[in-house]
C-alpha positions in Angstrom: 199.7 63.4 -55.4 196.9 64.6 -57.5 193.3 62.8 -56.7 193.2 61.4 -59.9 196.1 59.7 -59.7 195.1 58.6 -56.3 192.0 57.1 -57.9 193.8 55.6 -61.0 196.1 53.7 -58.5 193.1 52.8 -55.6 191.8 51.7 -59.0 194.8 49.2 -59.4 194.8 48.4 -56.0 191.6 47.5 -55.3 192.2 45.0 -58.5 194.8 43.5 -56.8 193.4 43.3 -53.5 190.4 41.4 -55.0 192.6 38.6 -56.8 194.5 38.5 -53.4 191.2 37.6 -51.6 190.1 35.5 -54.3 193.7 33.8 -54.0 193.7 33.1 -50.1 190.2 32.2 -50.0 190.0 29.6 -52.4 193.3 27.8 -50.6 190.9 27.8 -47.5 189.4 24.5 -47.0 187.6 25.6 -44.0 185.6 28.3 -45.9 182.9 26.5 -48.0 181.5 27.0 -51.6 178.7 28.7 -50.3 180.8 30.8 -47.8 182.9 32.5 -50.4 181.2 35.4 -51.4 180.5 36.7 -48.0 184.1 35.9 -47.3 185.3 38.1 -50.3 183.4 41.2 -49.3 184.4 41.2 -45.6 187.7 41.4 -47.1 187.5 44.1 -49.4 184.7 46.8 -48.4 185.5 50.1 -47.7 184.4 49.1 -43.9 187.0 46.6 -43.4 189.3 48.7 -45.4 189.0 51.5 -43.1 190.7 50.1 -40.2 194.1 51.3 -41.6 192.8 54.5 -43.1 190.7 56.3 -45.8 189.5 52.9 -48.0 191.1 55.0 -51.5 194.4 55.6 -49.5 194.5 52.1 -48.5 193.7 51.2 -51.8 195.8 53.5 -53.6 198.9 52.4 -51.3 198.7 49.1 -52.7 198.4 50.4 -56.2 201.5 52.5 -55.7 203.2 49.1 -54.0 202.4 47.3 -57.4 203.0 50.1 -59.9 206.4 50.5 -57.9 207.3 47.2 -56.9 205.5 44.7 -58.7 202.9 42.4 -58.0 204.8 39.8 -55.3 205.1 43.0 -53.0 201.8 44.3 -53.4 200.7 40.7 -52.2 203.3 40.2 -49.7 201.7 44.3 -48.5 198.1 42.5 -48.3 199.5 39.2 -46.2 201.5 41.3 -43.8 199.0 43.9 -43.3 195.8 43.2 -44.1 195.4 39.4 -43.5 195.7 39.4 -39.5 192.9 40.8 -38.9 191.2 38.8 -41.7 191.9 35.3 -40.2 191.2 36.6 -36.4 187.5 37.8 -37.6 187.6 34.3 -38.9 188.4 32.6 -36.4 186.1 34.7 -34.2 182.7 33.3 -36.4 183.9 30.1 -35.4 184.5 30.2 -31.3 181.5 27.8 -29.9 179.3 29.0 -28.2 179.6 32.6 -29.6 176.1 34.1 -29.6 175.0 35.0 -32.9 172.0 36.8 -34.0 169.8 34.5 -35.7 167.1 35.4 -38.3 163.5 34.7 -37.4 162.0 32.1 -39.3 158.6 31.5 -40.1 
């Protein structure tokens, strides 16, 4: 595959990934208003991304999953794959007791 076209689809499906998070988070009752935006980016940086490869090859794969498939499967690719780990970082932020780093205030 030639890079470009690996970017044009990463392109894609980093579009869809977006509108996935979006999607999920909004259903969440447990994640606030003021929560969301946080939430959104832990879900689609290149950081978290990178746990199942390069972020554009993660990207592009769901592009190519779209372009191929359509958009239920891309979707379905997110859920299966990427949403695990997702819902166990978030239900890590919320063990009691977990020690936190807090901001100094003052």
């Amino acid at each position: 595959m030639k890079i470009e076209d690996k970017k044009s689809l990463a392109w894609i499906g980093d579009a869809i990934l977006a509108l996935y998070a979006r999607k999920w988070i909004l259903k969440q009752s447990s994640i606030q208003a003021k929560e969301r935006a946080s939430v959104f980016q832990s879900m689609t940086t290149n950081e978290f991304l990178s746990h199942w490869g390069e972020p554009t090859q993660v990207e592009s794969r769901i592009g190519k999953i779209f372009e191929e498939d359509g958009f239920e499967k891309a979707m379905h690719y997110i859920e299966a794959n990427l949403l695990p780990i997702v819902i166990k970082r978030q239900k890590q932020k919320k063990q009691p007791g977990r020690y936190q780093r807090k901001k100094p205030t003052g």
